[in-house]
N, CA, C and O atoms as CSV, one atom per row, in Angstrom:
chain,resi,resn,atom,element,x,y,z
A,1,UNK,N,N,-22.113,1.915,6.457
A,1,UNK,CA,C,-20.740,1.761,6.852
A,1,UNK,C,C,-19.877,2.623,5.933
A,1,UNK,O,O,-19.905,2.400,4.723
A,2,UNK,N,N,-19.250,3.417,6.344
A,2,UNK,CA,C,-17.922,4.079,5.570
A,2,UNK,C,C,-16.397,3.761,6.009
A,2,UNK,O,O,-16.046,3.175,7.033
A,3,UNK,N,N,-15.888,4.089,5.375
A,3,UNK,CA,C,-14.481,3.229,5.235
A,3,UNK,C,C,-13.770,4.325,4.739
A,3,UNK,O,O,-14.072,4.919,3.704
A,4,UNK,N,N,-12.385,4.726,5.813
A,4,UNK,CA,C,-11.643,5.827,5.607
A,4,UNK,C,C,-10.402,5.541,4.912
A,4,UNK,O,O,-10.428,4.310,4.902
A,5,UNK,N,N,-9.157,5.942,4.230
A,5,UNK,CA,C,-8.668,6.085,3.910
A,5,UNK,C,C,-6.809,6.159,4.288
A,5,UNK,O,O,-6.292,7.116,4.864
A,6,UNK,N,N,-6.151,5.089,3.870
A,6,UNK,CA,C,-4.794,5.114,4.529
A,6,UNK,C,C,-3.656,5.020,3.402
A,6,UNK,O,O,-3.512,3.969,2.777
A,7,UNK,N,N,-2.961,5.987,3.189
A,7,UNK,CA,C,-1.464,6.374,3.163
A,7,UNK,C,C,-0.466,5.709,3.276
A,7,UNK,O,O,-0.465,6.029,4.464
A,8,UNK,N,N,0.714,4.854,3.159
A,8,UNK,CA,C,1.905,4.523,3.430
A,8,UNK,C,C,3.092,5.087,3.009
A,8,UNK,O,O,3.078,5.241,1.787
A,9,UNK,N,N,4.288,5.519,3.622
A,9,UNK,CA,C,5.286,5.848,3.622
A,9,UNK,C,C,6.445,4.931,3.906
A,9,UNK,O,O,6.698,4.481,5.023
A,10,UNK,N,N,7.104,4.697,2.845
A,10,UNK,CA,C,8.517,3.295,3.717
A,10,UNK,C,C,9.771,3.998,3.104
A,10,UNK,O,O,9.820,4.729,2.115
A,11,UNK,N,N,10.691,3.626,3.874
A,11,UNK,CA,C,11.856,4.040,3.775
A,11,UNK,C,C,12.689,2.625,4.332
A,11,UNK,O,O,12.541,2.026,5.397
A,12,UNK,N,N,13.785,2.285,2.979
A,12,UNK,CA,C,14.489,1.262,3.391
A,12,UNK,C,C,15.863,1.066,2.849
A,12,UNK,O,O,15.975,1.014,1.624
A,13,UNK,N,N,16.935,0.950,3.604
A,13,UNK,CA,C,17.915,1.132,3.915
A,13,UNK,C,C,19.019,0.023,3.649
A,13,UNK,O,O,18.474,-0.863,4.307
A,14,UNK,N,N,19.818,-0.391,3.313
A,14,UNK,CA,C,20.539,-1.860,3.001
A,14,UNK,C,C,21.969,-0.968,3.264
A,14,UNK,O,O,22.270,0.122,2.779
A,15,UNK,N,N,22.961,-2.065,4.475
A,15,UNK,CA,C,24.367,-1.818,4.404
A,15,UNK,C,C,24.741,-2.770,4.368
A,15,UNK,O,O,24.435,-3.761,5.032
A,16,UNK,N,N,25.936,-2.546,3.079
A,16,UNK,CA,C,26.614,-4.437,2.852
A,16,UNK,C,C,27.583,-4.550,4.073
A,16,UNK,O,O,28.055,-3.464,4.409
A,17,UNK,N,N,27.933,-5.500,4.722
A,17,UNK,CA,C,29.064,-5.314,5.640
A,17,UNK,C,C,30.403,-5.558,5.055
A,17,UNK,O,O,31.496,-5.007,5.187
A,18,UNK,N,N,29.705,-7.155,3.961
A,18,UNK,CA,C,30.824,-7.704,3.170
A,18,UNK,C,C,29.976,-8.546,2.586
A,18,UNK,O,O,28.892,-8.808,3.108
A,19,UNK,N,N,30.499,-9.251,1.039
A,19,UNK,CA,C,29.531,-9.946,0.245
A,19,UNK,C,C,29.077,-10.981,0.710
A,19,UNK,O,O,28.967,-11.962,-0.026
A,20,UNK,N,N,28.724,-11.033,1.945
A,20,UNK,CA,C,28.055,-12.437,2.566
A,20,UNK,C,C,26.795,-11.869,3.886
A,20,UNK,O,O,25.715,-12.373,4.196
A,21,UNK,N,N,27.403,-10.820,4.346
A,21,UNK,CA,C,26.487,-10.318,5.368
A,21,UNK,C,C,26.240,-8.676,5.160
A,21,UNK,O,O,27.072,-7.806,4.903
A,22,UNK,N,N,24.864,-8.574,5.354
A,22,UNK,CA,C,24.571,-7.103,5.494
A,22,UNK,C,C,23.549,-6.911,6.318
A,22,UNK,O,O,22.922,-7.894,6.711
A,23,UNK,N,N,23.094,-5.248,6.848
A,23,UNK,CA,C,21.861,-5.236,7.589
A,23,UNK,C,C,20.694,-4.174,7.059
A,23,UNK,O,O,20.883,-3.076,6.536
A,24,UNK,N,N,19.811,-4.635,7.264
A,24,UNK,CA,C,18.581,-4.125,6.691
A,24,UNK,C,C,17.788,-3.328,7.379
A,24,UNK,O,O,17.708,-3.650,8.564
A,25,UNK,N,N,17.082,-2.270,7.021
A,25,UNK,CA,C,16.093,-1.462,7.924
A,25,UNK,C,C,15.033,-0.884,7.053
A,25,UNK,O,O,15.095,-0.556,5.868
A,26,UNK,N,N,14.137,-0.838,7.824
A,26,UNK,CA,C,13.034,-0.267,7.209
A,26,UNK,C,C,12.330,0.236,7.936
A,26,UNK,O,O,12.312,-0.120,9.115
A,27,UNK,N,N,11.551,1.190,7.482
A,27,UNK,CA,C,10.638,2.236,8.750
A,27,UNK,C,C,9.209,2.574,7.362
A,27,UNK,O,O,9.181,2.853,6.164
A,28,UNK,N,N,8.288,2.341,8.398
A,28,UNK,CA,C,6.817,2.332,7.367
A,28,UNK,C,C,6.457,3.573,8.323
A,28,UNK,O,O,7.239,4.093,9.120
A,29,UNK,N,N,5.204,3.926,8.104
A,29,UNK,CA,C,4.877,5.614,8.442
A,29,UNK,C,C,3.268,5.157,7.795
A,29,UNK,O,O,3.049,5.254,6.588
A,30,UNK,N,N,2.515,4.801,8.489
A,30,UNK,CA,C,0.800,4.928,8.152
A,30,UNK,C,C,0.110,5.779,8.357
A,30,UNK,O,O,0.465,6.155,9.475
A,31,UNK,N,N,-0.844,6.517,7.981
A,31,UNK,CA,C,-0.977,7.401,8.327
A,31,UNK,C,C,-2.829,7.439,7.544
A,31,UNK,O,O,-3.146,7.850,6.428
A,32,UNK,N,N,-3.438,7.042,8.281
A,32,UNK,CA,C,-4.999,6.738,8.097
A,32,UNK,C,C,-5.699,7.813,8.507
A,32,UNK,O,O,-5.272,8.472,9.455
A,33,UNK,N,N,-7.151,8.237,7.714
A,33,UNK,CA,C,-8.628,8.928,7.956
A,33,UNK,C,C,-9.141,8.443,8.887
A,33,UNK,O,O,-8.802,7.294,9.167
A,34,UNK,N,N,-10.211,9.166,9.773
A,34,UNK,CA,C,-11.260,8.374,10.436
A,34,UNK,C,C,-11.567,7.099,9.846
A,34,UNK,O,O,-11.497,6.987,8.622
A,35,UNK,N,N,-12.009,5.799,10.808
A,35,UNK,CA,C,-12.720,5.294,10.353
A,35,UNK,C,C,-14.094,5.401,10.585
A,35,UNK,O,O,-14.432,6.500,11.024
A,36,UNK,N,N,-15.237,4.347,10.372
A,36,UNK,CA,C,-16.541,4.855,11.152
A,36,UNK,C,C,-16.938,5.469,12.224
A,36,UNK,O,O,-17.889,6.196,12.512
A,37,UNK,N,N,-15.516,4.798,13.072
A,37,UNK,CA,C,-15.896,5.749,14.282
A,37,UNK,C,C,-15.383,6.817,14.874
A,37,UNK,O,O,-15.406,7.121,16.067
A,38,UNK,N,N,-14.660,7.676,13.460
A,38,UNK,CA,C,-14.264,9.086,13.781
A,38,UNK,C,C,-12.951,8.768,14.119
A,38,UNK,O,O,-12.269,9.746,14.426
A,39,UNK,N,N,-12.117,7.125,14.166
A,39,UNK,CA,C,-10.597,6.901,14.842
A,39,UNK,C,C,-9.581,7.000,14.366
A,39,UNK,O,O,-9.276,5.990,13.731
A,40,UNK,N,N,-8.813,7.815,14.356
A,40,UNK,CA,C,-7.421,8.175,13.649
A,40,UNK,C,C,-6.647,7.410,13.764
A,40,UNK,O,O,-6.348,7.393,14.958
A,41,UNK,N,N,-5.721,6.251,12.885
A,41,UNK,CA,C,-5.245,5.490,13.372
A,41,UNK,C,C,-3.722,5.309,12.801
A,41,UNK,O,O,-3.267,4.366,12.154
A,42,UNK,N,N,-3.118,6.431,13.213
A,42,UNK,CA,C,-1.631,6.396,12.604
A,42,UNK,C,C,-1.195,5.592,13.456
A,42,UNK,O,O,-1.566,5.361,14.607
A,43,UNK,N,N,0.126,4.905,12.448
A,43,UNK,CA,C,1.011,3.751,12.904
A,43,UNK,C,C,2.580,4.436,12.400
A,43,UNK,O,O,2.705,5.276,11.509
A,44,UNK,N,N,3.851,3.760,13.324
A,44,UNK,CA,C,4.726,3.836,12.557
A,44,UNK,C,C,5.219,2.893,13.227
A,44,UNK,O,O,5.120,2.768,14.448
A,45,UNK,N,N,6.058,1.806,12.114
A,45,UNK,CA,C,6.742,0.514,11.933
A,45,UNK,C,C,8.205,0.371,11.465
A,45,UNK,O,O,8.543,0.573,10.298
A,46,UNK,N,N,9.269,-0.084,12.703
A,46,UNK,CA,C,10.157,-0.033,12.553
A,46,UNK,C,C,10.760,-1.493,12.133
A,46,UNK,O,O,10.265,-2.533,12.568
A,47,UNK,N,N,11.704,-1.474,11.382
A,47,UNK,CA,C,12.084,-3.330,11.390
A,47,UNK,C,C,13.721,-3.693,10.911
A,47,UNK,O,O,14.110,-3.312,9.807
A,48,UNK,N,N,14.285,-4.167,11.485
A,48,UNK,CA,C,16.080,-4.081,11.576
A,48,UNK,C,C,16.255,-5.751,11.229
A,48,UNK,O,O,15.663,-6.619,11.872
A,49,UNK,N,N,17.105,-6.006,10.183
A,49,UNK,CA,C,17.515,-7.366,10.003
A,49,UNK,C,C,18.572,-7.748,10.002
A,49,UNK,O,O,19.261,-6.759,9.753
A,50,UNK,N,N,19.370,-8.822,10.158
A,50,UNK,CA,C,20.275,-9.123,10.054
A,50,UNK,C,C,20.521,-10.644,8.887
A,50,UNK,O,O,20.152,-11.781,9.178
A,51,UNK,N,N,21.063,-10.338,7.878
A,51,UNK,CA,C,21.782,-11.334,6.703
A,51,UNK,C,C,22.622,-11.679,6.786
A,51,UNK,O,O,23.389,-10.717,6.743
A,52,UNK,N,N,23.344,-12.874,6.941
A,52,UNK,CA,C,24.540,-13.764,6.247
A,52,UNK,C,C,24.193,-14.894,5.846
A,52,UNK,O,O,23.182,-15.508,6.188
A,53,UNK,N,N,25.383,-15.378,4.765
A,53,UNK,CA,C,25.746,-16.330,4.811
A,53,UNK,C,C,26.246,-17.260,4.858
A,53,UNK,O,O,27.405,-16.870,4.995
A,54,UNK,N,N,26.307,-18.724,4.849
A,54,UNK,CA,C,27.491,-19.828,5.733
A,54,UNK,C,C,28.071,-20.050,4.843
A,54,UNK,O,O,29.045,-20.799,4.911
């Protein structure tokens, strides 16, 4: 069994709106070797949040 090799890239982002609420983002970027079975398996992952509070 061999076992290939994976990379990550993130990039993440914060805007205050005001000292109680802000929004969040992040973007991942994978970027993997073959695995055993020769499969290239890039990913990219997006993710948006939303913060406040009461």
């Amino acid at each position: 069994m061999s076992a290939g090799k994976e990379t990550n890239y993130s990039l993440g982002l914060n805007y205050y709106i005001d000292n109680k609420s802000r929004v969040m983002f992040n973007a991942i970027r994978a970027k993997a070797t073959p695995n055993s079975s020769g499969v290239y398996e890039d990913l990219d992952i997006y993710q948006l949040r939303f913060q406040f509070e009461l």
